[in-house]
Every structure is written in C-alpha cells, then in structure tokens.
LOMAR-137392 format. One record per residue (C-alpha): residue number from 1; residue in one letter; x, y, z. Coordinates in nm, 3 decimals, always signed. Layout:
BEGIN
<rec NUM; A; <X; Y; Z>> ...
//
This chain:
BEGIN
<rec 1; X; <-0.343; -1.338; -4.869>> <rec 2; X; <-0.280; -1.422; -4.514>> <rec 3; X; <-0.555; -1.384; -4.256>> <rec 4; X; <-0.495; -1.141; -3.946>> <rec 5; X; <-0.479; -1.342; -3.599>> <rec 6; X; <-0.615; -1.216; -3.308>> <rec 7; X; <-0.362; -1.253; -3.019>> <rec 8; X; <-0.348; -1.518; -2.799>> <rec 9; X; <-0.433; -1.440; -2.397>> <rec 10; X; <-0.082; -1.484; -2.332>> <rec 11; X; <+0.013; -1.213; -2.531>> <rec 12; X; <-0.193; -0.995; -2.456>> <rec 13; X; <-0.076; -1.017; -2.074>> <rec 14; X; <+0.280; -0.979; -2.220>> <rec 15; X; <+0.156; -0.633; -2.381>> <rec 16; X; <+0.017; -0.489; -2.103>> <rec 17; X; <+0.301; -0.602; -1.852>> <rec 18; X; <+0.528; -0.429; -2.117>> <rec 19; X; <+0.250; -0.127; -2.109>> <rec 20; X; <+0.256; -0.131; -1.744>> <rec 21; X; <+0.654; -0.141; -1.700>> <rec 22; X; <+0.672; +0.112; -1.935>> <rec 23; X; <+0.437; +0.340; -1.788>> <rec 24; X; <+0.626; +0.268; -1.430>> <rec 25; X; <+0.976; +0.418; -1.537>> <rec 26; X; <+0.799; +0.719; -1.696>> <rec 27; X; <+0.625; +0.790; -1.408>> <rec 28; X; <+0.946; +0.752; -1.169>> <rec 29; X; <+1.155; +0.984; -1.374>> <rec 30; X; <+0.832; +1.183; -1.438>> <rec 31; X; <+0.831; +1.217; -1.002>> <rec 32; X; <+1.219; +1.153; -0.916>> <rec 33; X; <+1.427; +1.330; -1.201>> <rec 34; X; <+1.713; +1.268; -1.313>> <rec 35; X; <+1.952; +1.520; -1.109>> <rec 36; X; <+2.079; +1.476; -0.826>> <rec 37; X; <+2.002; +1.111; -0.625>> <rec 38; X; <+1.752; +1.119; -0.914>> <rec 39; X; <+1.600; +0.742; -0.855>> <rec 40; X; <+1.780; +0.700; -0.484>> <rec 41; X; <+1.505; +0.888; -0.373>> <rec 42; X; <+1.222; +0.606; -0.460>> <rec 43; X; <+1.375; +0.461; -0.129>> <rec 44; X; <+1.541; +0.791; -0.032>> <rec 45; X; <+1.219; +0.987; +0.044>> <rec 46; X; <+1.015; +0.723; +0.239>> <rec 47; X; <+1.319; +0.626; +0.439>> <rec 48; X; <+1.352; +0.986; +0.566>> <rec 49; X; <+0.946; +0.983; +0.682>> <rec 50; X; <+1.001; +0.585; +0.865>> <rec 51; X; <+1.319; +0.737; +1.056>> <rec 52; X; <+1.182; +1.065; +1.146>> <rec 53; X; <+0.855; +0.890; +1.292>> <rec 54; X; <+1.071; +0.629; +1.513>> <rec 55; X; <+1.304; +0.950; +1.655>> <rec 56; X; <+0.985; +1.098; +1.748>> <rec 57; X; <+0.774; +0.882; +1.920>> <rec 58; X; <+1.111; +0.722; +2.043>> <rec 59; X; <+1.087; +1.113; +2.230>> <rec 60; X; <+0.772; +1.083; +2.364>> <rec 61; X; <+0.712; +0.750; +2.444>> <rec 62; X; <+0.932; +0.490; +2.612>> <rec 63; X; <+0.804; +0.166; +2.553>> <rec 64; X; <+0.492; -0.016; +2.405>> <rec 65; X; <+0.392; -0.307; +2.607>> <rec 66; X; <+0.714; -0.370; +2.687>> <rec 67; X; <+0.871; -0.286; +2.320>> <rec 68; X; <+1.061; -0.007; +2.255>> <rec 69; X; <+0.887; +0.254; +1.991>> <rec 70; X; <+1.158; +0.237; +1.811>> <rec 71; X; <+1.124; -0.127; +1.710>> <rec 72; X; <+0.744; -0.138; +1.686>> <rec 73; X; <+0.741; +0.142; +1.419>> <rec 74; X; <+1.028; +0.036; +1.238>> <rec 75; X; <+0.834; -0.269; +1.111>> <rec 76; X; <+0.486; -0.094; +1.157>> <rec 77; X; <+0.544; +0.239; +1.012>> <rec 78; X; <+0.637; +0.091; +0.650>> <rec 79; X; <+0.305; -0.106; +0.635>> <rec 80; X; <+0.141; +0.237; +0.634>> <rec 81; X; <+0.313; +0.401; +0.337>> <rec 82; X; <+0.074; +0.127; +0.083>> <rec 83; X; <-0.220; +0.239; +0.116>> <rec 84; X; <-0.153; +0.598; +0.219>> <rec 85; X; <+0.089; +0.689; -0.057>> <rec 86; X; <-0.113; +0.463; -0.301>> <rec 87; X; <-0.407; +0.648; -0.263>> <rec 88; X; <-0.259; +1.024; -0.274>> <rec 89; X; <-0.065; +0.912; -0.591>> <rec 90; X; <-0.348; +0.705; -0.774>> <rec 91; X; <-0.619; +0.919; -0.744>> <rec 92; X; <-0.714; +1.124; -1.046>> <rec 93; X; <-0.416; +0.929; -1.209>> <rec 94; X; <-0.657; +0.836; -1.517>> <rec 95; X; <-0.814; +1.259; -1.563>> <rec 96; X; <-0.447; +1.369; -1.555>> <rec 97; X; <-0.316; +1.129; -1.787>> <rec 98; X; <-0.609; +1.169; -2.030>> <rec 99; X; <-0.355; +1.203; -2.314>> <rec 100; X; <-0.162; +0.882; -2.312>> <rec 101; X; <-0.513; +0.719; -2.374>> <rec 102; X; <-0.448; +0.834; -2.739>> <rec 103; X; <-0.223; +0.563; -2.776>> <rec 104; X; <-0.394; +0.245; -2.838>> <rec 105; X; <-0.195; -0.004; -2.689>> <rec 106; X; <-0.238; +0.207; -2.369>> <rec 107; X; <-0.575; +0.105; -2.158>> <rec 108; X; <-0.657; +0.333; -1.829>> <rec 109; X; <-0.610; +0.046; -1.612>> <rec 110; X; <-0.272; +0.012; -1.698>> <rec 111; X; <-0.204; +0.396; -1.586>> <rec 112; X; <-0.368; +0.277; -1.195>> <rec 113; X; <-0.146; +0.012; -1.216>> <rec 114; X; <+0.198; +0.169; -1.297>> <rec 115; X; <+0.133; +0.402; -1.009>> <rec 116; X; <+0.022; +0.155; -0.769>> <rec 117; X; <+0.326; -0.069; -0.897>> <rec 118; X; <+0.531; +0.256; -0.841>> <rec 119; X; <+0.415; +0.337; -0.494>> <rec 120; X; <+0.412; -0.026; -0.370>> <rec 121; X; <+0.773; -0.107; -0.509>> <rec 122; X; <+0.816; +0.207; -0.298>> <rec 123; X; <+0.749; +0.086; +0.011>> <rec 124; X; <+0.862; -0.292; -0.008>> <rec 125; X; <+1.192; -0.104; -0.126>> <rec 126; X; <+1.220; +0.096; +0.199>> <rec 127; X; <+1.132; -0.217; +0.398>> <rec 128; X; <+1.342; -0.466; +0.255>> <rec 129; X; <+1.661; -0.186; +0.319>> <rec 130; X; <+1.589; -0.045; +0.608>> <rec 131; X; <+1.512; -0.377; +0.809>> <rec 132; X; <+1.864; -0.546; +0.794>> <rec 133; X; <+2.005; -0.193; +0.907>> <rec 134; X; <+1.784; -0.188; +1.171>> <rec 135; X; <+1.874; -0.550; +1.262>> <rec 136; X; <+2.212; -0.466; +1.250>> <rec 137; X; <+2.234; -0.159; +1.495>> <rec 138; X; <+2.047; -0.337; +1.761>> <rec 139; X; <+1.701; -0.154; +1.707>> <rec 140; X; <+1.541; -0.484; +1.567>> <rec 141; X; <+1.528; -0.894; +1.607>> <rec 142; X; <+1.515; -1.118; +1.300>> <rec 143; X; <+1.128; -1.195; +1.325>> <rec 144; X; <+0.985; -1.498; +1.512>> <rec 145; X; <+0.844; -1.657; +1.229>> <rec 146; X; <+0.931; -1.534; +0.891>> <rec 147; X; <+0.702; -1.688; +0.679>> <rec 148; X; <+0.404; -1.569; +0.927>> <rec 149; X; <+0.556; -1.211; +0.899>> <rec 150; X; <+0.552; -1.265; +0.520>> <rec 151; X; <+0.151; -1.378; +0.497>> <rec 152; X; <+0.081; -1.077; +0.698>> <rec 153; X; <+0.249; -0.851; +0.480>> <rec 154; X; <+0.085; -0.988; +0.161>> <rec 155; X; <-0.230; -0.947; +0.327>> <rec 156; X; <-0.135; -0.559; +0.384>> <rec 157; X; <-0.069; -0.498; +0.027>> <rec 158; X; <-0.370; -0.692; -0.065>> <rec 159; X; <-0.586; -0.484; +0.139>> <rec 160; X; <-0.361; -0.210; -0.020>> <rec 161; X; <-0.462; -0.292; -0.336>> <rec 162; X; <-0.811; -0.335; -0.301>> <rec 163; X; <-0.842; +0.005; -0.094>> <rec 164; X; <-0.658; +0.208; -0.354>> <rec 165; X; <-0.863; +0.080; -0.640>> <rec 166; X; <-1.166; +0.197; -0.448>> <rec 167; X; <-1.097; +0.517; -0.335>> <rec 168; X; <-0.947; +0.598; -0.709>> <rec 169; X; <-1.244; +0.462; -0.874>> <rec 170; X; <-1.440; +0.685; -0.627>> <rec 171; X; <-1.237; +1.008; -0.704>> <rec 172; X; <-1.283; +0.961; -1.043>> <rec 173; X; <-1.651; +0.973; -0.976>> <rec 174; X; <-1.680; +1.180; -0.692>> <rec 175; X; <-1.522; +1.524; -0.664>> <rec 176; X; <-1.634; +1.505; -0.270>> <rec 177; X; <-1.424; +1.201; -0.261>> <rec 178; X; <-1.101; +1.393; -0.489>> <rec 179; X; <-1.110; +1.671; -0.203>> <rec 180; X; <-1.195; +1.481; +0.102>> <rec 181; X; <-0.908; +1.124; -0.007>> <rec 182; X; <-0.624; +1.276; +0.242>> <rec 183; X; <-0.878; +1.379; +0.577>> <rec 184; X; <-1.035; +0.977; +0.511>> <rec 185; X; <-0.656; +0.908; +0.459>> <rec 186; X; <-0.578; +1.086; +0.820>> <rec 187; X; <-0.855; +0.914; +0.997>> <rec 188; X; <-0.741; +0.581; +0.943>> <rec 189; X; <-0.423; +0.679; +1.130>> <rec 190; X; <-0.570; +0.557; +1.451>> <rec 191; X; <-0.752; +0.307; +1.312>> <rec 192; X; <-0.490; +0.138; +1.121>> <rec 193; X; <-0.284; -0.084; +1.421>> <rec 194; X; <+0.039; +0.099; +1.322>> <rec 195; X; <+0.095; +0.324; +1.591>> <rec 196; X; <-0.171; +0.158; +1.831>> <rec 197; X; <-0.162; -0.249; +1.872>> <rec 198; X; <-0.476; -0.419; +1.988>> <rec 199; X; <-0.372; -0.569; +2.260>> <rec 200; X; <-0.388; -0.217; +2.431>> <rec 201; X; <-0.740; -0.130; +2.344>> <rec 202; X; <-0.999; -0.279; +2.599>> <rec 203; X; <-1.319; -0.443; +2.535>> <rec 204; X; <-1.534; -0.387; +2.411>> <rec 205; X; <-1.356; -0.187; +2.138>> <rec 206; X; <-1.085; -0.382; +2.030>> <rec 207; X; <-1.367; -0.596; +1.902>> <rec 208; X; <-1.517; -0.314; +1.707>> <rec 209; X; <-1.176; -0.216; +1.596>> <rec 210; X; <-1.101; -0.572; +1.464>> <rec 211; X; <-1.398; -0.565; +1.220>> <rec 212; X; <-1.171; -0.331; +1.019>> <rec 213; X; <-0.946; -0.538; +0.805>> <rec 214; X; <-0.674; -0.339; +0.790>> <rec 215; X; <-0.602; -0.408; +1.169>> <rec 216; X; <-0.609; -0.773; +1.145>> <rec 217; X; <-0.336; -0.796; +0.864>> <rec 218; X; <-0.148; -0.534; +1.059>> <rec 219; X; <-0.181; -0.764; +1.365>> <rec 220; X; <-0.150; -1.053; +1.196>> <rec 221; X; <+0.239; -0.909; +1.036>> <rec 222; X; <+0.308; -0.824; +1.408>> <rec 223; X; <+0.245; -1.191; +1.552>> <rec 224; X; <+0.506; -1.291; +1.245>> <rec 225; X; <+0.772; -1.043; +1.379>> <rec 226; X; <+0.697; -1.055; +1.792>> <rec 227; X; <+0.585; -1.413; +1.838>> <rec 228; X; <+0.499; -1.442; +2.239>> <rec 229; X; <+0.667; -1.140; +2.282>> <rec 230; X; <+0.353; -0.937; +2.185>> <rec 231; X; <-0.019; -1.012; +2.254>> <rec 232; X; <-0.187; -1.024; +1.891>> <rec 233; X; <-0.518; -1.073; +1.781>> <rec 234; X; <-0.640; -1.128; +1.423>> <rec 235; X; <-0.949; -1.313; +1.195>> <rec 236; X; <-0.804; -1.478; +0.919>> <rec 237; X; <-1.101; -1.645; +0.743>> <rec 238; X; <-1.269; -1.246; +0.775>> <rec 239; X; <-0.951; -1.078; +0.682>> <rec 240; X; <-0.970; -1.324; +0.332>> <rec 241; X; <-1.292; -1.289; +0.296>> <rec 242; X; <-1.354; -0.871; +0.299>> <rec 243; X; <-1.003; -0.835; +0.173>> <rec 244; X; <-1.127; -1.053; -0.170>> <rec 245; X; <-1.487; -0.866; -0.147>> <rec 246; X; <-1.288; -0.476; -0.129>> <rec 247; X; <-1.060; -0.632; -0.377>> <rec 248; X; <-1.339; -0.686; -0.656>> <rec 249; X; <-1.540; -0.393; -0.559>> <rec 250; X; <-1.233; -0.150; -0.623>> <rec 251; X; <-1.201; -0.370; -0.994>> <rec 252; X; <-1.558; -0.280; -1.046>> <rec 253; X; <-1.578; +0.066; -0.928>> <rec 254; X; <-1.252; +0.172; -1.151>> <rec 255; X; <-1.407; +0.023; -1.438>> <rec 256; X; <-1.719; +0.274; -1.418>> <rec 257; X; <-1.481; +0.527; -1.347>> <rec 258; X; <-1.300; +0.467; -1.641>> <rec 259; X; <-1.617; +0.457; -1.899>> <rec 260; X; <-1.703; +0.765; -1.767>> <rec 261; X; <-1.392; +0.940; -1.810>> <rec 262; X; <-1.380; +0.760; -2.165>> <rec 263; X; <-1.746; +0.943; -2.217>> <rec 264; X; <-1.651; +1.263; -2.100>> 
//
C-alpha cells in the first residue's frame, strides 16, 4: 500500500495559477457575456472612458505646461483605471462569492486575485492598444525613455496592488469602508498626478502632495514618457519603500478579512 504525498511547493503554485486562471475567465464572461462584442468589451469599455476624458478636457483646456491635454491624459488617464476599477470590482468579491469556497481546491485569495488579474489585464489591455493608435494619429510621441516609462508603470500597478488589497480587506471588515470605497475612490482624483502634474503645484504643497505614493510613480511614468519636455519630480527609495510596506499590510489585512468571513 502506497503512501499519500503531500505536494510539492511547485505544485501547489501550479494549482492555484490554474485556480486563479480559471476563476479569471468565469468572471469575464460572468461581467462581459457572450453576445454581442461579448469579450471586445474588456478593452472596449475602458477605451470609451480614456477617449471621452481626452475630448473633454481637450474642450476646456488648451495646454498643460506646454502639452496638449490630449497627450497628457492619453498616457495618464489609463494609470488611473488600476486602482480605481480594482477597488470597485474587488471589494466584497470574497462575501459575494461565498459559494465557490465550497470547493476545496478554491481558497478566498484566489477569488481577490482573479478580479484584480481581471481588472489589471483590463487596463494594461487598453494601454498597450490605444497607445500605438495614439502614436499613429499624431496625438502622442514614442516615449523618451522606454524602459523609465516601463519602471514607472510597474510601480503604478504595484501601488495598485497593494491599495486594492487594503481597501478589500477593509470592506470585508468594515461596512463604513463597503459604503464609503467610491467617495475615498473620488478623492484621490486630485490627489492622484493624473489630471494635475506636480510641477504645477507650488511649494509648499507639492511637497505635501509628494508624500503620497501614488504621485511619485505617476510622476515617475511621466519623466519615462516626457523626458525634458516636462518638469517631474519623484522619491524613488520612498516610493519602494511605502509601496512594499502598503503591499504587505493589504496581504495581512485580507487575510483577517478572510478568517472572518470563513467564521461567519
């Protein structure tokens, strides 16, 4: 009679990657259908909210700093749709997907991450179509330095990541938090460097403004894409450093979240 082996770490990362996949395409045909553009419109439906923004403030305002609104929010605008779409789609995710816990392969974790997975393919989708267009038609350069414009946008989706973890973890806990996510979500517009850059706040707030992290990934992507064409100011070593702290706090927070929805 053989004896049962435990599976190796390896394996157990394949699993849940398989879990988490799996739990991905059931939530985009869960939200997306399978009529009409059916999955176009996991590109489809941010694309529509990036253009409309750019037409609009293209409208009001002429130029920022010397850069036409159009350009500035077609590589700004997408940076936003991470953590703002992330949050409104991951919170509660675990409550109203109670019954797929049933299935033991299935941990809670892995439902946070399909949705995040989900929301961020989302948005690097969007980006990665709309930019050549944009490039194209005259509205956008090729960036100054590409692999700068790169780090900055892996630090965006790492503050992403470590934001949405928190504020799902929270809404798990907090029903304040549940019904309050989209007017915290809304006041981080101005805060974010998307529709403001630093260079046009004075002293002594842009200093104050720049202790948010969020900013100095933002401005960090923008000194990728402008190079001297832009003034840009950014902390790298503090960016790393809160980014890793928010990062671990939003592990930690969803894993109380999750024994208590476990207990419930």
């Amino acid at each position: 009679m053989r004896a049962s082996t435990q599976p190796t770490f390896w394996q157990q990362l394949r699993l849940q990657g398989r879990m988490i996949w799996a739990l991905t395409l059931r939530e985009t045909v869960t939200r997306f259908g399978r009529e009409g553009l059916g999955m176009l419109w996991f590109i489809a439906e941010p694309a529509m909210f990036v253009v409309g923004v750019m037409i609009i403030f293209s409208i009001i305002e002429p130029n920022v700093g010397g850069v036409t609104p159009a350009e500035y929010l077609a590589v700004s605008y997408p940076t936003l749709l991470f953590w703002r779409n992330g949050t409104g789609r991951v919170t509660k995710a675990i409550e109203g997907n109670r019954s797929l816990l049933h299935h033991q392969p299935i941990r809670p974790m892995d439902i946070i991450y399909a949705r995040i997975l989900l929301e961020f393919g989302s948005s690097v989708g969007v980006f990665l179509v709309l930019y050549p267009i944009f490039v194209a038609v005259g509205i956008c350069e090729w960036p100054a330095n590409a692999f700068e414009m790169v780090i900055g946008y892996l630090l965006i989706i790492w503050f992403s990541f470590g934001f949405v973890l928190t504020m799902a973890g929270l809404a798990e806990l907090s029903e304040t938090i549940e019904k309050t996510s989209h007017i915290i979500l809304y006041l981080m517009l101005p805060f974010s460097g998307v529709f403001l850059p630093a260079f046009l706040v004075p002293e002594p707030y842009r200093t104050y403004l720049l202790y948010f992290p969020l900013v100095d990934c933002v401005e960090y992507f923008h000194h990728g894409y402008f190079g001297s064409r832009m003034l840009t100011y950014y902390h790298l070593d503090y960016t790393l450093a809160v980014n890793l702290a928010l990062t671990l706090f939003g592990l930690a927070i969803s894993g109380v979240a999750i024994k208590r929805v476990q207990t419930a």
